[in-house]
N, C-alpha and C positions, 0 to 999 in steps of 0.2 A: 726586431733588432735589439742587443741589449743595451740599456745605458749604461752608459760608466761613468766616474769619478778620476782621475788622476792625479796623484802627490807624489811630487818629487821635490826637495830643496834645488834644486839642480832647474831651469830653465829649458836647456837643450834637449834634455833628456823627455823631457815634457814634449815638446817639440816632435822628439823621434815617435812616441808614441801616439801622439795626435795623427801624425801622417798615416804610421800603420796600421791604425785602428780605420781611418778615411780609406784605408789601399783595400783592406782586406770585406770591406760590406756588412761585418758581422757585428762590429760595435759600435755606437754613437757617444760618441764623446761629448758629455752635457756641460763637465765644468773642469779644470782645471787650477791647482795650486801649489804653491811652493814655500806654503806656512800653514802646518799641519794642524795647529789652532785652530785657523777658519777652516780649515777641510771637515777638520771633526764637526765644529758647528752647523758647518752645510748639511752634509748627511746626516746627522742624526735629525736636522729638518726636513730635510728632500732626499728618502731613502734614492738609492739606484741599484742596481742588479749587480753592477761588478765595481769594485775598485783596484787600480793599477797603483800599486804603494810601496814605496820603496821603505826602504828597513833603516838604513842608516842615515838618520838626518838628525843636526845637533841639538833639535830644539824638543824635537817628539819623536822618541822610536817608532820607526811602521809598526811594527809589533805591541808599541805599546797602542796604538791608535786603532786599532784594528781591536784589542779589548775594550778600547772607550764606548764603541758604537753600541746603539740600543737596540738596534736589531739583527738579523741574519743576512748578511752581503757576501758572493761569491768575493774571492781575492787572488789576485798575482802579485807574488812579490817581486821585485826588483832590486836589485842590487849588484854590487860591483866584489860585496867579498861573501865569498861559499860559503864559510864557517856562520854562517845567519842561516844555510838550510832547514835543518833543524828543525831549530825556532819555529819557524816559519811550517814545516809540513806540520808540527804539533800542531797550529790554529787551524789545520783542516784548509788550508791554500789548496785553492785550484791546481796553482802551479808554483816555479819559481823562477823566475828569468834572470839569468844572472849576463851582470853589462860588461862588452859591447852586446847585445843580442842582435841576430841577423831578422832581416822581417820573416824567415822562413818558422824557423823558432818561436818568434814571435805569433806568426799564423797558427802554428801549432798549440797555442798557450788559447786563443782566441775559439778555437772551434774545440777543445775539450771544455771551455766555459760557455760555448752555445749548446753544447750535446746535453751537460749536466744541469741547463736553464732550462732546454725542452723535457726534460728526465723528470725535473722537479714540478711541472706545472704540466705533465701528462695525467689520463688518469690511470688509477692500480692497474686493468687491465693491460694498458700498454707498459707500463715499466715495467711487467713480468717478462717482456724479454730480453731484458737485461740489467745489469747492475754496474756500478761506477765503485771502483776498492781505489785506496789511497795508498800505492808505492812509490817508491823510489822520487819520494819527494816532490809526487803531481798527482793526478786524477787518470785513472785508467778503465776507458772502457771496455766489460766483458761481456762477450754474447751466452747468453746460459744456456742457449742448447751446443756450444763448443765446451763447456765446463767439463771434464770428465771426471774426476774425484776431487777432494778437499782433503788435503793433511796436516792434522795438527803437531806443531813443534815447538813446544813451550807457547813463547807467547808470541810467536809468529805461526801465519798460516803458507801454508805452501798450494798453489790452485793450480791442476794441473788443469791444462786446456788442448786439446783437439789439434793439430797441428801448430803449437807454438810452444818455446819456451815457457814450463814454470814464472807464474808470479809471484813472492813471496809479501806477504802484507801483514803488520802488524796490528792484530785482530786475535777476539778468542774463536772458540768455537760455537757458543755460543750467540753472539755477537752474528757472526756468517749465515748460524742456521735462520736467525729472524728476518736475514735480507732474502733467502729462497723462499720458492714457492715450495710447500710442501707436498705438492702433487707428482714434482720434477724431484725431488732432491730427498734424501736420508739419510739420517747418523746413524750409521752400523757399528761404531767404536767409538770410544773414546779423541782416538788418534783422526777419526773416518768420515766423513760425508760423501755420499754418493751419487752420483744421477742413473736415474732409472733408464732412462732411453741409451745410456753407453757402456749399460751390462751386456757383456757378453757371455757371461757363466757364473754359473752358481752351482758348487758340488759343495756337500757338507755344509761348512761354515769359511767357506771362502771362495769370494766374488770375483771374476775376473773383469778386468776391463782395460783393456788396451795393451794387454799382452800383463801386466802388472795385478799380484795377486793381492786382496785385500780382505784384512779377517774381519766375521761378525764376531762385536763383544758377547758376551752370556746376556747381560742386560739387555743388550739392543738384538738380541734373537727373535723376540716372539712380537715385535713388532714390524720388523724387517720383512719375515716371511710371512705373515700377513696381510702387509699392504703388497709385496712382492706377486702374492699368487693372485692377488685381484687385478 
């Protein structure tokens, strides 16, 4: 079960959160507060796995208290106004729960921070099947054998995947190639990453996969079909 921490200036709101964390099996609520001074105090003495931390409070930004800590703590932010998103996916947030939030939402926020607690504390071999990218201001899990190409666009990546919608996540390419296993996955372009298991053709210098045609760079030729024919 993870521990958590909870800060909110707000009582109630604390309250909601204690219940849901109790509803849901997946979090243990170790302490609670509502004066972000002692909260920072406590954690950076008695680390915990997640903190539930709201953003706008007049004494200490969540966001500023979330850079105070001395070490690496998952987070959800909470709050009541949107324009803090942002902010907040910058620090690499789990999630961000914006108030009232329903327990269903809430459950949702709670089991993408138990997925990315077992993620982090599995070993290499298990995390090659899959990866955690940070869009649309949460944590979203991808299976990499559903990955079907990577396309780069400027400084967002586009990840097409296997029967679902496009992710778009801001990322290089570089950055994307060192989360793949390089036995599953290859850069053929500049523009390109590929998985090997959802080629369907290769004539010339251009790969099909999923009906969607994709070109090999000049640079990225003599490695492609190399590892390609083996």
């Amino acid at each position: 079960m993870i521990k958590a921490v909870a800060i909110d200036d707000e009582p109630p709101a604390l309250r909601v959160i204690e219940n849901f964390c109790l509803k849901s099996g997946l979090v243990s609520v170790e302490k609670m507060f509502n004066k972000p001074q002692e909260a920072l105090r406590y954690v950076n003495r008695f680390p915990v796995d997640l903190l539930f931390l709201d953003i706008n409070m007049p004494s200490l930004k969540g966001t500023d208290l979330y850079r105070a800590l001395k070490q690496q703590t998952m987070v959800i932010f909470t709050t009541a106004y949107s324009e803090f998103a942002v902010e907040g996916f910058e620090l690499n947030a789990v999630d961000y729960l914006l108030k009232p939030f329903t327990y269903d939402r809430f459950l949702q926020s709670v089991t993408k921070a138990s997925d990315f607690h077992q993620y982090l504390n599995k070993q290499s071999t298990q995390r090659d099947q899959y990866l955690f990218i940070r869009a649309d201001y949460s944590l979203i899990k991808i299976n990499l054998a559903d990955i079907l190409f990577i396309e780069g666009l400027d400084d967002y990546l586009k990840i097409h995947i296997k029967d679902q919608k496009p992710v778009i996540a801001r990322m290089t390419m570089k950055a994307m190639t060192e989360k793949l296993p390089a036995n599953n996955f290859i850069r053929v372009h500049r523009s390109y990453i590929v998985s090997f298991r959802h080629i369907e053709n290769v004539r010339s210098k251009i790969i099909t996969i999923a009906g969607e045609e994709i070109p090999v760079g000049n640079s990225y030729e003599e490695q492609f079909f190399n590892s390609f024919n083996k």
